[in-house]
Phi, psi and omega in degrees: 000160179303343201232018153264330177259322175322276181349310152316306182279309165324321153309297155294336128125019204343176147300298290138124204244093186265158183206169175220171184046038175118199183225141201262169220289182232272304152000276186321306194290305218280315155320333191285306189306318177292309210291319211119352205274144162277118207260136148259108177224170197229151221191124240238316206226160180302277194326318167316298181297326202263357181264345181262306169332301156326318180297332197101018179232147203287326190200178198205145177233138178255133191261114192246162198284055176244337189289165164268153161121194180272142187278115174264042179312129151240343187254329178229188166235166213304319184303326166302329173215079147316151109228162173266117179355292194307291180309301180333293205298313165313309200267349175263308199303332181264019196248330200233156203252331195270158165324096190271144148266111150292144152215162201071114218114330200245156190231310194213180181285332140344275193310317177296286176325311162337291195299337194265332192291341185268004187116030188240131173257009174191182187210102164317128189242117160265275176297011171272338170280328177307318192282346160292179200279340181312317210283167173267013167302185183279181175289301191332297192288313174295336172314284225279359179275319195253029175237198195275346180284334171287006153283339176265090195253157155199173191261172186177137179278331193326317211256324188238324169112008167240156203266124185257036267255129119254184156294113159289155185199183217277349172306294196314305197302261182005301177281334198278018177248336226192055147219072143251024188222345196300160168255169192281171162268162070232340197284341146312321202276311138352311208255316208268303184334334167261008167249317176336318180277335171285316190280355157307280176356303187260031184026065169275032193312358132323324196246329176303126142300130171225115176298124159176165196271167189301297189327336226290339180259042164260341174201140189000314191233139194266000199228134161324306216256338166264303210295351188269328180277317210301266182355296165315312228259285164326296196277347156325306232256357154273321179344000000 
């Protein structure tokens, strides 16, 4: 249960506590703050962020719909806060006091340098970490990040029952017929979770969420420690 793994992290102490889909209650924040842990959280809208700040949380990643993956939207709902990496970060970085992350979108140090020069103090990276051999994607799903498919992103509930940026593919078009039939989440995402082990098996990427961001066919590198030198290197050499 959820007041089973707070529990856990709290125990363990991490440096640092990231979260999605709201702010976990003041109880929670206030233990971190005792512990030492650092709270992070993400936030689609001006009203998130200045709803997070309030909360009592140390840095805030403004998330723009360019990213891949699930929209962590709370306060409104996710088709309402569309907003773009960029415009976010400017509109949040000048309302809050605490540290903004940019994400989404970025890739390479281009992008890092973007995000810090509109006001960001630090850049959230996904699919350029996803599409490495590190990562825990599939072969299958890293093939379709450095192919032609990874130009078709959309956004979409069909896997979870939360609004999503994947790759299309032939699950999406089908529910993108039928979504008004969807069930909310969790109970989709569930619903796909017991179809899952045939369609790895039958290596289906037609039928697979394959999460990723709009940058993705921009990029480059299959191994972690070169996209992390490449980036370092980059961002030296704007310096």
């Amino acid at each position: 249960s959820f007041d089973q793994q707070i529990e856990t992290l709290l125990e363990a102490r991490p440096p640092v506590f990231s979260f999605v889909f709201g702010i976990p209650a003041p109880s929670i924040v206030s233990e971190c703050k005792r512990r030492d842990i650092i709270t992070v959280g993400a936030a689609t809208s001006i009203a998130e962020a200045c709803a997070l700040e309030a909360a009592g949380i140390d840095a805030i990643v403004a998330t723009g719909f360019e990213a891949g993956g699930h929209r962590p939207s709370f306060l409104a709902r996710a088709e309402d806060s569309l907003m773009g990496t960029f415009a976010l970060t400017q509109l949040v970085s000048r309302r809050v006091k605490i540290p903004v992350i940019a994400a989404g979108g970025i890739a390479d140090a281009q992008g890092i340098r973007a995000a810090l020069t509109l006001g960001a103090h630090g850049a959230q990276i996904g699919s350029a970490f996803l599409a490495c051999a590190e990562s825990g994607a599939t072969d299958e799903h890293r093939e379709m990040l450095f192919g032609e498919h990874s130009r078709h992103t959309v956004l979409t509930r069909a896997f979870t029952g939360r609004l999503a940026r994947g790759i299309r593919n032939r699950w999406v078009e089908e529910f993108s017929k039928h979504t008004h039939q969807l069930a909310p989440f969790p109970i989709q995402s569930w619903f796909m979770s017991q179809l899952k082990p045939a369609i790895a098996k039958a290596r289906r990427t037609d039928l697979v969420a394959l999460w990723s961001g709009q940058i993705a066919p921009n990029l480059q590198y299959r191994s972690a420690q070169l996209l992390m030198q490449s980036i370092a290197s980059d961002i030296e050499s704007f310096s």
